[in-house]
C-alpha positions in Angstrom: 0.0 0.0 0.0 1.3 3.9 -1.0 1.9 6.0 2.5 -1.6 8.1 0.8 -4.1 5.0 1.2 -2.9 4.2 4.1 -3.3 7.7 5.4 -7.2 7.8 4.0 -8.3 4.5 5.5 -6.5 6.2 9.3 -8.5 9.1 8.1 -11.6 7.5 7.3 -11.4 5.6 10.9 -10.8 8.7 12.3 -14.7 9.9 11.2 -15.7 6.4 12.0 -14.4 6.3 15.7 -15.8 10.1 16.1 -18.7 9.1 14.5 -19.2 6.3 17.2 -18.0 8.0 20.3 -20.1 11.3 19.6 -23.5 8.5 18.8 -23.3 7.4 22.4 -23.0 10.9 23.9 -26.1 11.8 22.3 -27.4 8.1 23.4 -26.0 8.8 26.9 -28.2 12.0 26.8 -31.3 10.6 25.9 -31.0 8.1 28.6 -30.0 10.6 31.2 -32.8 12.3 30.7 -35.4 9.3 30.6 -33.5 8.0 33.7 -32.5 4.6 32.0 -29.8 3.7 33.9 -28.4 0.7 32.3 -28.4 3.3 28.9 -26.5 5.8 31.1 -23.8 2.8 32.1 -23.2 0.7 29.1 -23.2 4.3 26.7 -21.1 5.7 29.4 -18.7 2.9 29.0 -18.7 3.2 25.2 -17.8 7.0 25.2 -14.7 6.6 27.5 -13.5 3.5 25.8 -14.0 5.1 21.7 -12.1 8.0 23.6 -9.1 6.4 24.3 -8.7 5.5 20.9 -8.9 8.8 19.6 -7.2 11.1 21.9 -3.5 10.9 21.1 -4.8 10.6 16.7 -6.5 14.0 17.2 -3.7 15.2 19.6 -1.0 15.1 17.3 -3.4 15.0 13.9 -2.7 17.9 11.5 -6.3 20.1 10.7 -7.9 18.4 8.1 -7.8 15.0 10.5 -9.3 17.5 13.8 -12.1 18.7 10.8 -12.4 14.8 9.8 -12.7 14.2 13.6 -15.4 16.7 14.1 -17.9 15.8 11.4 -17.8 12.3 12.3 -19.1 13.3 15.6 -21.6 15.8 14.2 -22.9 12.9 12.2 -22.6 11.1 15.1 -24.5 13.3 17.7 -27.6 13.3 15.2 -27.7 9.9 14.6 -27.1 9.0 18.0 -30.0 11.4 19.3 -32.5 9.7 17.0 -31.1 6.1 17.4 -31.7 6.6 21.2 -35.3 8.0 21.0 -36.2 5.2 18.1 -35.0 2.6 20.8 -37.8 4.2 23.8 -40.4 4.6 20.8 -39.4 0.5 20.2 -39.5 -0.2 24.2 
């Protein structure tokens, strides 16, 4: 592989692991305020672990990977608001 794919697919797992980490805020929110507290704990859990993966990649990532970073989690914060209130719709 050229140093460019393998720079696209980081990139592209960059927006994924945003995308993911930002989903179960908005989840985490949702069951806060519904008072689900298994939600609370296991999205909880998800945030901090997707987290650690990120940190140092956006710490020493140039500013196209912190703009990559940030619309994966704005993707993320709307899908995760309306995955969250589909699930109570379902329950």
């Amino acid at each position: 592989m050229t140093k460019t794919t393998l720079t696209q697919r980081n990139r592209i797992r960059l927006f994924c692991t945003a995308f993911l980490q930002v989903m179960f805020v908005a989840c985490s929110t949702v069951f806060i305020a519904r008072q689900h507290t298994v939600g609370i704990a296991a999205s909880g859990f998800a945030v901090s672990l997707i987290w650690t993966l990120n940190v140092r990649q956006v710490a020493i990532g140039s500013w196209t990977d912190r703009i990559i970073y940030a619309t994966g989690a704005a993707c993320g914060s709307v899908c995760g608001a309306y995955m969250a209130a589909a699930l109570f719709r379902l329950l």
